[in-house]
N, C-alpha and C positions, 0 to 999 in steps of 0.2 A: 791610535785610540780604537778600542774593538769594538763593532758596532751594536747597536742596541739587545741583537738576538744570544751577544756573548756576556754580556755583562749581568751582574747577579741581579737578581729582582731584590726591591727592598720591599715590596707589595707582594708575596709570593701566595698568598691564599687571599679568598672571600671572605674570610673573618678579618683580618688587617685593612683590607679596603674597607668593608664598613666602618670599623672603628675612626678611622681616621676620616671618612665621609661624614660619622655622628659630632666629631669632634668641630669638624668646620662649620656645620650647622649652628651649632650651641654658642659657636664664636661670633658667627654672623648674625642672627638672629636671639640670641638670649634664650633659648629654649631648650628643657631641661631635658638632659639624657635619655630618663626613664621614659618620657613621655615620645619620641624617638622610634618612629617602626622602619624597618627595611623594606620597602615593598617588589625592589627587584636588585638584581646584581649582573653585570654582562663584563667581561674582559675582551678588549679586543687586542686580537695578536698581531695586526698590522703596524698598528701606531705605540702599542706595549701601554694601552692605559686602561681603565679602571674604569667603572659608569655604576653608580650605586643613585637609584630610583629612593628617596623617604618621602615618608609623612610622617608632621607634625603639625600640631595643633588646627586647623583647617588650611593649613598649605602643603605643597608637595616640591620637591626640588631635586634635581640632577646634579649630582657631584661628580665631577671628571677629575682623574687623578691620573698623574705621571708613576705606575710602577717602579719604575727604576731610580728617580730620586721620590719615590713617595713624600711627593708634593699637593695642594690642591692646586688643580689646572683652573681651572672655573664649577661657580655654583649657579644654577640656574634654574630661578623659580617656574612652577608650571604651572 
C-alpha cells in the first residue's frame, strides 16, 4: 500500500476543501450555503489534511478534512 505522500489527493485545491467544509456545515447545522464565509484555509502536509476556518450566522467553526479520502475528519465550533 503506497504511503500517503504517493497516493493521489481527492482534495487537491482550496476550492474543493471549502466546498466540502460548506457542505458539512449546512449538514450539521441547517445553515444556508449563501449565508456561509470562508474566513481562512491552511493544508497541512504532514498529516495530508485540510483545516477550513467559517462563519455563519453568529458562530464560527473549524472543519478538518482527510485530503486523500476527502472526508470530514471533525467539525469544531469556536
Amino acid at each position: 500500500m503506497p504511503g500517503i505522500g504517493l497516493m493521489k489527493k481527492r482534495l487537491e485545491t482550496e476550492k474543493q476543501a471549502i466546498i466540502l467544509a460548506v457542505s458539512g456545515i449546512v449538514k450539521q447545522y441547517n445553515a444556508s450555503p449563501e449565508n456561509i464565509k470562508a474566513l481562512e484555509t491552511k493544508y497541512d502536509d504532514d498529516a495530508g489534511d485540510w483545516y477550513v476556518a467559517l462563519g455563519f450566522a453568529d458562530k464560527r467553526a473549524i472543519v478538518r478534512m482527510d485530503s486523500v479520502h476527502a472526508t470530514i475528519s471533525e467539525i469544531k465550533e469556536i
